[in-house]
C-alpha positions in Angstrom: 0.0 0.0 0.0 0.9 3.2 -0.6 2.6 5.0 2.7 0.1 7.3 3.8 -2.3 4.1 4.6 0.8 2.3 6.3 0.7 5.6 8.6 -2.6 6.1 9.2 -3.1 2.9 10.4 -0.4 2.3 12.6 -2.4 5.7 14.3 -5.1 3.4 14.4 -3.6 0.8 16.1 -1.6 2.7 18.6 -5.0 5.0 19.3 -7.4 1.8 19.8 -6.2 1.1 23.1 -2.9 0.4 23.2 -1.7 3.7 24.2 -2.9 3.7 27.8 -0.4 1.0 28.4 2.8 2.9 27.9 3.8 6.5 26.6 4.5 6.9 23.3 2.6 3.8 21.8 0.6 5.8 18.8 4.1 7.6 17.6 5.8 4.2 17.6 2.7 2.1 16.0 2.4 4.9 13.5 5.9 5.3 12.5 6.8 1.0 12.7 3.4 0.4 10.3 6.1 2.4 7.6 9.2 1.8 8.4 10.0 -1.5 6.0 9.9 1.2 3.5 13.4 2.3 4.5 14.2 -0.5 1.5 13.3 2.0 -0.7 16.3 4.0 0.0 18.4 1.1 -2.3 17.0 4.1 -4.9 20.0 6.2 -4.5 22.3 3.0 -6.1 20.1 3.1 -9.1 16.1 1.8 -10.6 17.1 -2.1 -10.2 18.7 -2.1 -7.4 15.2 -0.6 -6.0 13.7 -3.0 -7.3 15.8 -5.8 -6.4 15.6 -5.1 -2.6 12.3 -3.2 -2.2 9.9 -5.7 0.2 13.2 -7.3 0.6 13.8 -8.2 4.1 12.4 -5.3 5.9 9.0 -6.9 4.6 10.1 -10.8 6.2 9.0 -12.0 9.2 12.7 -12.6 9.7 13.1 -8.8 9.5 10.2 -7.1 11.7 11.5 -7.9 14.7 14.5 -6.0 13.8 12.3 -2.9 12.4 10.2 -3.0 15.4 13.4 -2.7 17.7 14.9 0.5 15.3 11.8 2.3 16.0 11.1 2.3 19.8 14.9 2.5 20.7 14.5 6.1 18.4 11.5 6.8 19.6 12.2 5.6 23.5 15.7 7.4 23.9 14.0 10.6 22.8 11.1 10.0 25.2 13.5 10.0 27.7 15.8 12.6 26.4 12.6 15.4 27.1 11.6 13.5 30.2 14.9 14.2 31.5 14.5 18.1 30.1 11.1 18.2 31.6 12.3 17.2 35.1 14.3 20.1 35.7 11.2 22.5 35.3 8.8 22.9 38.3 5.9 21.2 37.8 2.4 19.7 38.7 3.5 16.7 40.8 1.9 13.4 40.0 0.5 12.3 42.9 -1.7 15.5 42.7 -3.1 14.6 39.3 -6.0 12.7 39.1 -5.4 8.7 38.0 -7.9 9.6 34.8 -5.8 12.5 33.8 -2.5 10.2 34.2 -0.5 9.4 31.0 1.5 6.1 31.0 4.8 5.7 31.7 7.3 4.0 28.9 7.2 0.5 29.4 9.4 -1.0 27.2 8.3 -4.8 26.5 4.6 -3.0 25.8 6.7 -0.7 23.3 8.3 -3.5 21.8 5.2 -5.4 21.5 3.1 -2.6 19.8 5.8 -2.1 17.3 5.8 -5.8 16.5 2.0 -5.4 15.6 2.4 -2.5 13.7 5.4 -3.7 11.5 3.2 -6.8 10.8 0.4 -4.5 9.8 2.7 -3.4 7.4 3.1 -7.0 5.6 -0.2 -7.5 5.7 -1.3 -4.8 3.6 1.6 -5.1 1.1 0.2 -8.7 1.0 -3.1 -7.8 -0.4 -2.1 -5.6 -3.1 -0.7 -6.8 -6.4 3.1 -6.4 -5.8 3.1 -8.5 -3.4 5.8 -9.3 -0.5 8.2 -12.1 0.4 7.4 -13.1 4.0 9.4 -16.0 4.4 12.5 -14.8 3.0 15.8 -15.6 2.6 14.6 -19.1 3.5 11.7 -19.0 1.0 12.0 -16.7 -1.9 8.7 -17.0 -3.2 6.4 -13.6 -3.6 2.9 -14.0 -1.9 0.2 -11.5 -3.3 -3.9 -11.2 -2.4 -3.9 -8.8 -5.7 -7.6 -8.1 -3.9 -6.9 -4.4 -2.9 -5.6 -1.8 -5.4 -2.4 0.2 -4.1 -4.2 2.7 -3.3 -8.1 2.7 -2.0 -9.6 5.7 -1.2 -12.2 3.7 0.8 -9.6 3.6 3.1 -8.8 7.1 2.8 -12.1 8.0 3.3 -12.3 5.7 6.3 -9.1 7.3 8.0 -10.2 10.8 7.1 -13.0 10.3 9.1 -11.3 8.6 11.9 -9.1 11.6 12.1 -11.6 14.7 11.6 -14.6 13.6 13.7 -12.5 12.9 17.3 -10.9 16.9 16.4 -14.0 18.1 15.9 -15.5 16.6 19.5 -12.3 18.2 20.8 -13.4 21.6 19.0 -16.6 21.1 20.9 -15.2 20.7 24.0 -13.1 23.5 24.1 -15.8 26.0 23.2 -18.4 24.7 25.7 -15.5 24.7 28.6 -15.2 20.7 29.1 -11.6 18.7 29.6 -11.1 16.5 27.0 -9.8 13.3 27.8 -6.3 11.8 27.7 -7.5 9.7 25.6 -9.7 10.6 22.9 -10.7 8.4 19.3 -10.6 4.7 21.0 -13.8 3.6 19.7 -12.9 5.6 16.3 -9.5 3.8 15.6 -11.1 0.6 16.6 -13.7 1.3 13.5 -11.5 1.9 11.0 -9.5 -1.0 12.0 -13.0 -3.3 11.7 -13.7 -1.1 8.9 -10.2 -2.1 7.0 -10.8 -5.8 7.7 -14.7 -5.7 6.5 -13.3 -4.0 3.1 -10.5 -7.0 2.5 -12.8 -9.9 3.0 -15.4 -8.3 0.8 -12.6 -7.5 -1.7 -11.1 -10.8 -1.1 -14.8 -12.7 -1.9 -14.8 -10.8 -5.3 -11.8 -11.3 -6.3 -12.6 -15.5 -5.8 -15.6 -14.4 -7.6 -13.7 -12.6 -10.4 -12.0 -16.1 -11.0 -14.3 -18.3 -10.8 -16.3 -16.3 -13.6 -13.5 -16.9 -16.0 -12.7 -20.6 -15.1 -16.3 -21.4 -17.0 -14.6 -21.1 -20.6 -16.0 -17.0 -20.8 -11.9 -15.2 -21.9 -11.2 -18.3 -24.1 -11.6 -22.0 -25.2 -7.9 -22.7 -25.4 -6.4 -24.8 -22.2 -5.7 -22.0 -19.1 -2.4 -23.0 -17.6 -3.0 -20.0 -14.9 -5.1 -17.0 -14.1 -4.9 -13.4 -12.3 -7.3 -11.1 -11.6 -5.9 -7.4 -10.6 -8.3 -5.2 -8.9 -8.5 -1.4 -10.1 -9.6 1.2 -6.8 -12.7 1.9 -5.6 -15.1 -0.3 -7.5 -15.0 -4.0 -5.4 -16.9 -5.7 -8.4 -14.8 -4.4 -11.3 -11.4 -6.8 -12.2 -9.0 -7.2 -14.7 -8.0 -10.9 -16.0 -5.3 -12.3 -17.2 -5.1 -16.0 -18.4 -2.2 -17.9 -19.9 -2.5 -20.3 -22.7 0.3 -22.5 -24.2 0.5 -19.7 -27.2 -0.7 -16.6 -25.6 -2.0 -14.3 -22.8 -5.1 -12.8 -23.1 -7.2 -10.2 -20.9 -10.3 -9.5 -19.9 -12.7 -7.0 -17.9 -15.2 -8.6 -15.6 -18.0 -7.0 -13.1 -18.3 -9.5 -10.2 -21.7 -7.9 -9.6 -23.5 -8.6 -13.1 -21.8 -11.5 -13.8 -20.2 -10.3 -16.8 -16.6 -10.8 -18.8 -15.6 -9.0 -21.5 -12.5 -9.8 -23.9 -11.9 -9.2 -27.6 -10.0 -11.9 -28.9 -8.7 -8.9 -31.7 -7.3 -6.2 -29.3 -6.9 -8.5 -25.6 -4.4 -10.8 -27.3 -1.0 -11.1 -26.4 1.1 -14.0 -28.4 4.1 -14.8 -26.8 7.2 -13.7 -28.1 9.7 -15.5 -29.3 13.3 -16.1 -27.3 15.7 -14.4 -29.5 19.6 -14.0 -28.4 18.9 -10.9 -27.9 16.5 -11.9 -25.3 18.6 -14.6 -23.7 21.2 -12.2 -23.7 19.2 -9.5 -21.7 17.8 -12.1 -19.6 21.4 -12.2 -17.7 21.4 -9.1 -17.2 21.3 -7.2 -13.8 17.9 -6.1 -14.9 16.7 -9.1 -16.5 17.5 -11.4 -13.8 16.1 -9.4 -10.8 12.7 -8.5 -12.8 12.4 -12.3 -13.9 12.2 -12.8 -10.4 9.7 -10.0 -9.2 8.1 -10.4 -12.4 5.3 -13.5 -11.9 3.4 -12.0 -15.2 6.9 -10.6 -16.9 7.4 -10.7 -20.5 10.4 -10.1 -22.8 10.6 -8.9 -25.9 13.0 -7.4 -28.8 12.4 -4.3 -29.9 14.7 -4.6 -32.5 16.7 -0.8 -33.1 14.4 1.0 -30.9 15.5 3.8 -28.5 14.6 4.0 -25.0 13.0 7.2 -23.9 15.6 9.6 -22.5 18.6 7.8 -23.4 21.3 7.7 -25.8 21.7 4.9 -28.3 24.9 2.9 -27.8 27.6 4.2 -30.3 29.3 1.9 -32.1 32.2 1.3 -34.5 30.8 -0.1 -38.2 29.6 -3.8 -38.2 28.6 -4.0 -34.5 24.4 -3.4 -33.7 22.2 -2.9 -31.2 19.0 -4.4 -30.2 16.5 -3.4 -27.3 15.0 -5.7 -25.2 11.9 -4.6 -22.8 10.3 -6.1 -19.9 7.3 -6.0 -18.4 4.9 -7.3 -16.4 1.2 -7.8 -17.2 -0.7 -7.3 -13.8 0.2 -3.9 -14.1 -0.8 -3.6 -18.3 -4.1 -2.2 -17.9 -5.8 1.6 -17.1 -6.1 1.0 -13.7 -6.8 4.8 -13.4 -8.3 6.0 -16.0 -7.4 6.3 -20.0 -7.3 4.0 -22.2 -3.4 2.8 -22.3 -2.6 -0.7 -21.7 1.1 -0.2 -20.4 2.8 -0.6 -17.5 3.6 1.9 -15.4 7.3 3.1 -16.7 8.4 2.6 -13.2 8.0 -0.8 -13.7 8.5 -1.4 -16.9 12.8 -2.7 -17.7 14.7 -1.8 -20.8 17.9 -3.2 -21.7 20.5 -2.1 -25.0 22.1 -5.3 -26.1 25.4 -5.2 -28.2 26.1 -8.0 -30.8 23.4 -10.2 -29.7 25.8 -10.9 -26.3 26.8 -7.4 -24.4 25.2 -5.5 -22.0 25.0 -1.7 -23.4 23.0 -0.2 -20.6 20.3 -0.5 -18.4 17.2 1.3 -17.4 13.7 1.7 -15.5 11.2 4.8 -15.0 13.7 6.8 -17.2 16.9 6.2 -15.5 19.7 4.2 -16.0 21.4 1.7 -13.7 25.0 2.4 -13.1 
């Protein structure tokens, strides 16, 4: 998911009752639910490696515990750093505030524990999107995907939204008619958006088993299905697109869980494979090649031929040597999951490769920039 839902419901998650068992359990649930995405910082040694190592092993179950332990050792040693600040300023002592108006103190296990929950959060929801995650690895390398909730839902942005404006305005309301707020204000909120989050996934999740179903009857195509995928777009829990492989091709389809139906054009949904040309093989041993063959569980290759990537130079070459491009991509994201009517992949994830002679590797590149 994208990171502001990570965020928001870590907030959740620390605010539904968690937070009255030590101090700063909503900062550390909030910030824990996002910080796998640290793997994202493999950015700065180029597009693949990104790729290579983003829900790498800050998204395992092998990795969490570490995560969790980064986050409340940040967050507790500046907890205590302004406790210690605090304590040299006069103040209210504690035994003369009331126990309803007492905060928690840090209790480290509890800490450690809510952190846990919200790193898991995190795999969970990167679980249910298309991209998938890799839970069990380095001992497993296999990608796990519920493809049953679009990257980003504004269902759940909606849901948060609310969670977060409708506990401020009750504090607004309190202020102006003189009340004292609690200490702990939004419990039964966060708890709703949390029931509200699981409710939308198993409804998604039953259409999506729905989605496939419909196209297991013989509806996309006659010819023998070695495998199927259906990729959710946002919003819209009855509306998927379909993929099926054949022995010769792919083809796609739009179905509506709802009315039952699938539509496909055998003209314009058909994708025949390509054929494995050195080029191909070639490209396939690449840097690029190998880690998007691997991401990739829908990836196809394919020569270009003399074709130049966007935003790059062509290799230059003395006479009698050529070039060939070779582009990857991967079908679960070929479709206008946003609007418009183009069926590519988003550049970002979409691989091009220059290959020299039918052997060489003459430069790599993803979302318009080249790996160094």
């Amino acid at each position: 998911m994208e990171p502001l839902t990570h965020f928001l419901t870590g907030a959740c998650i620390g605010r539904a009752g968690l937070n009255r068992k030590t101090a700063c359990a909503t900062v550390v649930a909030t910030l824990a639910a996002e910080a796998a995405d640290l793997d994202t910082l493999w950015g700065f040694k180029g597009p693949v490696q990104e790729l290579e190592h983003h829900r790498g092993i800050t998204h395992t179950f092998l990795g969490v515990p570490f995560v969790a332990a980064l986050v409340v050792v940040i967050i507790g040693l500046c907890f205590r750093t302004l406790e210690r600040r605090r304590a040299r300023k006069p103040t209210v002592p504690i035994e003369e505030i009331a126990p309803a108006r007492r905060k928690p103190p840090l209790r480290w296990l509890w800490l450690y524990a809510i952190g846990l929950i919200a790193a898991l959060s995190h795999i969970l929801l990167d679980w249910a999107t298309s991209y998938g995650v890799r839970p069990f690895f380095p001992f497993n390398p296999r990608w796990y995907a519920g493809s049953f909730v679009f990257i980003v839902e504004p269902v759940l942005g909606g849901i948060f939204l609310l969670v977060l404006v409708v506990p401020w305005l009750l504090g607004l309301a309190d202020r102006e008619i003189g009340a004292r707020p609690p200490v702990f204000r939004g419990r039964g909120w966060a708890i709703t958006a949390l029931v509200g989050m699981v409710a939308l996934g198993c409804w998604r999740w039953a259409e999506h088993a729905q989605a496939l179903n419909l196209i297991a009857g013989g509806q996309v195509t006659t010819a023998p299905i070695i495998r199927s995928a259906a990729e959710p777009y946002p919003i819209n829990p009855w509306r998927w697109h379909v993929i099926v492989e054949t022995p010769g091709f792919y083809q796609t389809a739009e179905v509506n869980t709802r009315t039952g139906s699938v539509d496909s054009d055998p003209n314009t949904d058909v994708l025949y494979k390509p054929a494995d040309s050195p080029a191909v093989e070639a490209a396939k041993q690449t840097l690029l090649g190998r880690v998007f063959l691997d991401w990739g569980r829908w990836a196809v290759a394919r020569d270009l031929g003399q074709q130049p990537i966007a935003g790059s130079e062509t290799p230059r070459l003395p006479a009698g040597r050529t070039w060939t491009t070779v582009e990857f991509t991967d079908l679960r994201f070929a479709y206008a999951f946003v609007g418009g009517e183009s069926s590519r992949p988003p550049s970002g994830l979409t691989g091009w490769v220059y290959i020299i002679d039918n052997r060489e590797d003459g430069g790599e590149f993803m979302g318009g920039h080249e790996q160094k």
